[in-house]
Each structure stands twice: as structure tokens, then as C-alpha cells.
C-alpha positions as CSV (number, residue, x, y, z in Angstrom):
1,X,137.3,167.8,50.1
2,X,140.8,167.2,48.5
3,X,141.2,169.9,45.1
4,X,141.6,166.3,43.0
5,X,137.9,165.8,43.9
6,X,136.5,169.2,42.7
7,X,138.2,168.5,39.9
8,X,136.8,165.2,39.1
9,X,133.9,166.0,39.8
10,X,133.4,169.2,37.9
11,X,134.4,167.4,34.7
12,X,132.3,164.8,35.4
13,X,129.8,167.6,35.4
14,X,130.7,169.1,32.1
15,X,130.7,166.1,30.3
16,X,127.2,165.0,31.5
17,X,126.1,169.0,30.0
18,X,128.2,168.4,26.7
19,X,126.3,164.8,26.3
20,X,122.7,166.5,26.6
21,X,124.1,169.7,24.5
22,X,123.2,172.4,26.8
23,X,125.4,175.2,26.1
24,X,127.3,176.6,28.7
25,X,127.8,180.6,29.1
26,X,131.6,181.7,28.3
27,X,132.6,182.3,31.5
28,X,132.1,178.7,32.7
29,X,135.5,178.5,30.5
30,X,137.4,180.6,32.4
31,X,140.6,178.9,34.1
32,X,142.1,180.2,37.3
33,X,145.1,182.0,35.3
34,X,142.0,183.9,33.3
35,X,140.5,185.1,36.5
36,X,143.9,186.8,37.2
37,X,143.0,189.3,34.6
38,X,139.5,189.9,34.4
39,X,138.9,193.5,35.6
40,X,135.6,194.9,37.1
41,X,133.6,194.6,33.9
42,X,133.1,190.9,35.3
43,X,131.8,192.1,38.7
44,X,128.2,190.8,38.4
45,X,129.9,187.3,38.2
46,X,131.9,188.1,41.2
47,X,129.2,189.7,43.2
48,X,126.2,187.0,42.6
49,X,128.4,184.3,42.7
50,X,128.2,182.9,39.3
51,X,130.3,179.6,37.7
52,X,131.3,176.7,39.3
53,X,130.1,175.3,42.7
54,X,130.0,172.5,45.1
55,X,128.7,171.4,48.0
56,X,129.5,168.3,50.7
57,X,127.5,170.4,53.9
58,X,130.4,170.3,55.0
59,X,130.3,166.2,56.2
60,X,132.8,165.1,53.8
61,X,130.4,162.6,51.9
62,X,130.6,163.5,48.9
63,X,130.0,160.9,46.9
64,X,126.8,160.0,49.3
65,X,125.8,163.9,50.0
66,X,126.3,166.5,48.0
67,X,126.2,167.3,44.4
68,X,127.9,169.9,41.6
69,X,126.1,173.2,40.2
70,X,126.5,176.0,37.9
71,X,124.8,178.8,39.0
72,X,124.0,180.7,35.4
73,X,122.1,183.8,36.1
74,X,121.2,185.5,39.8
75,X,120.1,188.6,40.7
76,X,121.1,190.4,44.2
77,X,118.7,190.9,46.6
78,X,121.1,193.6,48.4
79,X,123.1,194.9,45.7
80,X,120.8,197.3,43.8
81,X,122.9,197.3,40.5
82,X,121.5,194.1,40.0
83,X,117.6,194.5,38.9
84,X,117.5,190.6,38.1
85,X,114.7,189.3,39.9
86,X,115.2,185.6,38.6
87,X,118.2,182.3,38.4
88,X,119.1,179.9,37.3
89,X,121.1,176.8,37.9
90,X,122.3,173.4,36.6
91,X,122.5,171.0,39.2
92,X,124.2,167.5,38.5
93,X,124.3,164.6,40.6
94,X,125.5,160.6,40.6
95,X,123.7,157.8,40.8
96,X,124.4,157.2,44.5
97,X,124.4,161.6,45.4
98,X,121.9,163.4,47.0
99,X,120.5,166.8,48.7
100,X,119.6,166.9,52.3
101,X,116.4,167.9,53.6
102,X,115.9,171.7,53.3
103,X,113.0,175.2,52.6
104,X,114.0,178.4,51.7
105,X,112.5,181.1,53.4
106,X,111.4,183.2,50.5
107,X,112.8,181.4,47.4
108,X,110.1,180.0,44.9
109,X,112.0,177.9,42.6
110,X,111.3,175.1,39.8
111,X,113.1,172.3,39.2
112,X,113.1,170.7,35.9
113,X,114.7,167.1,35.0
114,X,117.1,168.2,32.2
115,X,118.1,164.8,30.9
116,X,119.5,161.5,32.2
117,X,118.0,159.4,34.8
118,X,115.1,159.9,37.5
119,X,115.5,161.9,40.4
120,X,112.9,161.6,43.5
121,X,112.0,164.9,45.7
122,X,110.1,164.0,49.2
123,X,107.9,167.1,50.2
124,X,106.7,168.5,53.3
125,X,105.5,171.7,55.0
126,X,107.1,173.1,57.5
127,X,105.2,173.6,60.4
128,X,105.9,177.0,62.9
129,X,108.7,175.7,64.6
130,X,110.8,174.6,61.6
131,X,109.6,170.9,61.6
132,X,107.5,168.6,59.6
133,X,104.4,169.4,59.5
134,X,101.6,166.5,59.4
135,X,99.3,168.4,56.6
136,X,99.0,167.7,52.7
137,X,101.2,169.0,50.2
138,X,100.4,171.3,47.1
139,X,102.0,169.8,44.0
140,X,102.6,171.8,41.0
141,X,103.7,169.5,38.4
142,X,103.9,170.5,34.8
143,X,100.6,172.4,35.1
144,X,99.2,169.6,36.9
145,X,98.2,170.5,40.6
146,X,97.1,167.8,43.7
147,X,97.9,167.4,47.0
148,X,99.5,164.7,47.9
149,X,100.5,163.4,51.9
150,X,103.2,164.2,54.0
151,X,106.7,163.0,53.1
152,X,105.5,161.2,49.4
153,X,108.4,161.0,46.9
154,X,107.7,162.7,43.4
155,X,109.3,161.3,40.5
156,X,110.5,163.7,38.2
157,X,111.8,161.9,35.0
158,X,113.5,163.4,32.2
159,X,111.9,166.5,31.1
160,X,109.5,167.2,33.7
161,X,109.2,169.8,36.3
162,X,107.6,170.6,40.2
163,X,107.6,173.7,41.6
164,X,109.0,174.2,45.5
165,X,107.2,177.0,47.0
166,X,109.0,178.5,50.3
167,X,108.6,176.5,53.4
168,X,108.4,173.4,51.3
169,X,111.0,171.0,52.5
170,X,112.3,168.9,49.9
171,X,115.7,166.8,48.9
172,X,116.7,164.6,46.0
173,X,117.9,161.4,45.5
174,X,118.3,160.1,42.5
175,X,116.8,156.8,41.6
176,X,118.5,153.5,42.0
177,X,119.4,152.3,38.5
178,X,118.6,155.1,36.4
179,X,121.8,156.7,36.3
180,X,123.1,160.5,36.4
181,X,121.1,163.4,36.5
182,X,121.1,166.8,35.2
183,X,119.1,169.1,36.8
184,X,117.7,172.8,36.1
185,X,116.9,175.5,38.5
186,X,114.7,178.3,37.6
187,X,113.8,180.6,40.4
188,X,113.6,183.9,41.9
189,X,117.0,185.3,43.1
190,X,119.2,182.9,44.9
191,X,120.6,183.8,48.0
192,X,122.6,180.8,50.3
193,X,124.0,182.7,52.8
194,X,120.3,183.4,54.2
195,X,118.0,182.1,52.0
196,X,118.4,177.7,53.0
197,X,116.8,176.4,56.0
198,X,118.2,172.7,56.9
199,X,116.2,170.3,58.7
200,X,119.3,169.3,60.3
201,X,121.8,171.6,60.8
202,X,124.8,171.4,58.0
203,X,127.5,173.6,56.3
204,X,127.1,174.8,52.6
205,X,130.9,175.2,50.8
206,X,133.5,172.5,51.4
207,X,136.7,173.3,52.8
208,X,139.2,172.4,50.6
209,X,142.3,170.1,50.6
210,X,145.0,171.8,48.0
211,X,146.7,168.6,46.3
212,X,146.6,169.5,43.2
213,X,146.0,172.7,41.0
214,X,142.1,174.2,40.3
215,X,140.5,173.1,37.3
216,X,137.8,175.8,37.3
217,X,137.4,178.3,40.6
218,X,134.5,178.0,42.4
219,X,132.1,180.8,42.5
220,X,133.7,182.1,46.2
221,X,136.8,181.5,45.1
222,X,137.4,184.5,42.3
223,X,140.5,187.1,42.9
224,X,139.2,190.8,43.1
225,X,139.2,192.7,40.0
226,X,142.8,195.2,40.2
């Protein structure tokens, strides 16, 4: 992805979280000239890889696959400083965006619809070998649990929530003609260097075109602390 991108698209970000007032953290403020000087009191941001993020899986489809985040709060499943045992994360994605098929292996997470338009999550088990399996699917929905069959779409519309337990394979799309999406994470420590399982096989961070100057640094893109 070409720097301009990012940028674009991590303001388009922050305006969608100014419109539906969520707050963001101070160091979601913090331009590349302030990271120059932050010292190793800011370490847990560096080390859990905090802030700003983006993903294409590395196909360059950005506008078709991929989405922004904010990753707000992690713990650190090998770093044991870090006693979190929870994240969370603000996922935001356009009308015509989505997030490919995927499980995490020990991740339990929720996702919540924080405001905007609908987004749709198909669900499957995994079966032993990594693919779909043909069995019913446990739903938790808002306190709600069913089953529902292989590969069904949930709706989640603003303000409701589904948990994804590990070995659930799920993506999003949001749906046509509702608009932009914000999206919350809450889940136990996040971990994407070994936590994500893709059904098909795909990168996780974008390599970078430098046409124009950083808006924000990503979250593994922070100088060490001096």
C-alpha cells in the first residue's frame, strides 16, 4: 500500500470514531515526531503493539479486503510484565471492505456492532485438518444461544454482539447499502503473529509504499525508546 493510503484511510477511521463519540486513548494522538521522544515509560504500547493498524493480507485490495483497527488494550502472552489477560480493539471498515475467512487457535473474542451500518459474519467449525467442517454452529448472541448450519451469515446491526470461540471460522462483510461500520473487539489477549489461522493462506501487515509522510505510525512501526 502507497503511505497516502494509510493515511486516508486512518482518518477516515477517526472521523467515523469522532461521529459515534467514542473516545480515543491519548496515545492514538501521538504523531511520528512524538514517538521520537517517548522513552521506555511507553514500552507496553511498544511491546503489545498498541495504536494504529492495517491490514490488506498482503493482496493489495484494500479497498475490497482489508480494513483499519485500533488495538486499545492487550496483554502479552510471553512477556510476563504484562498480567492483562484481556483486549480490546476498534475495527472500522467501508461499505465495500471486508475480512477473509479465519479461527484463532486459542483466542475467544466478542465482537460488538459499535455504530453505523450492518455487518454480516459467516461461521463455521473447523474440522481436524483445518477445513470446514459440515456440523452446526453454537451462536452466542447477546445472551441468546442456538445453533445454526454450516456457513449461515449472522447479522449483527448496530449494537449487538456474537461471540467467536477458537476454531470458529468467521469473516465480515459489511452489508450492501448500510454504510460504514465501527466495530469492537473484546477478547482475551491478542496475539497475530501466532494466534490467526487463514482458510487460505495470506499475509497480515502491508508493505508500504513511502510517497508521502506518516500521519500516525502503525503499531510495528514505533522507534525504540533511547
Amino acid at each position: 500500500m502507497k503511505r497516502s493510503e494509510i493515511n486516508r484511510a486512518l482518518k477516515k477511521m477517526e472521523a467515523c470514531i469522532q461521529k459515534h463519540q467514542f473516545a480515543l486513548p491519548p496515545f492514538c494522538g501521538f504523531t511520528p515526531a512524538d514517538w521520537e521522544k517517548k522513552g521506555h515509560e511507553y514500552d507496553e504500547i511498544r511491546d503489545n503493539m498498541l495504536g494504529w493498524d492495517i491490514t490488506d493480507y498482503g493482496l493489495g485490495k484494500f479497498e475490497e479486503i482489508g480494513f483499519s483497527l485500533i488495538t486499545l488494550r492487550n496483554g502479552n502472552v510471553k512477556m510476563d510484565q504484562y498480567t492483562k489477560v484481556y483486549a480490546e480493539k476498534l475495527l472500522y471498515l467501508e461499505e465495500k471492505q471486508m475480512a477473509v475467512m479465519h479461527f484463532h487457535w486459542n483466542k475467544m473474542e466478542d465482537i460488538i456492532n459499535r455504530g453505523g451500518g450492518n455487518v454480516l459474519i459467516t461461521v463455521y467449525n473447523s474440522d481436524e485438518k483445518g477445513g470446514f467442517a459440515d456440523t452446526d454452529v453454537k451462536v452466542s448472541k447477546d445472551g441468546r444461544n442456538y445453533m445454526v448450519a454450516a456457513g449461515t451469515q449472522i447479522r449483527l446491526c448496530p449494537g449487538e454482539s456474537i461471540t467467536i470461540y477458537p476454531y470458529m471460522y468467521h469473516d465480515f462483510h459489511v452489508e450492501p447499502g448500510t454504510g460504514e461500520v465501527l466495530l469492537g473487539e473484546v477478547s482475551m489477549c491478542n496475539d497475530d503473529n501466532n494466534d490467526n489461522r487463514f482458510y487460505d493462506p495470506v499475509g497480515r501487515f502491508p508493505e508500504i509504499e513511502e510517497d508521502e509522510a506518516p500521519y500516525r505510525l502503525l503499531c510495528n512501526e514505533y522507534p525504540d525508546a533511547e
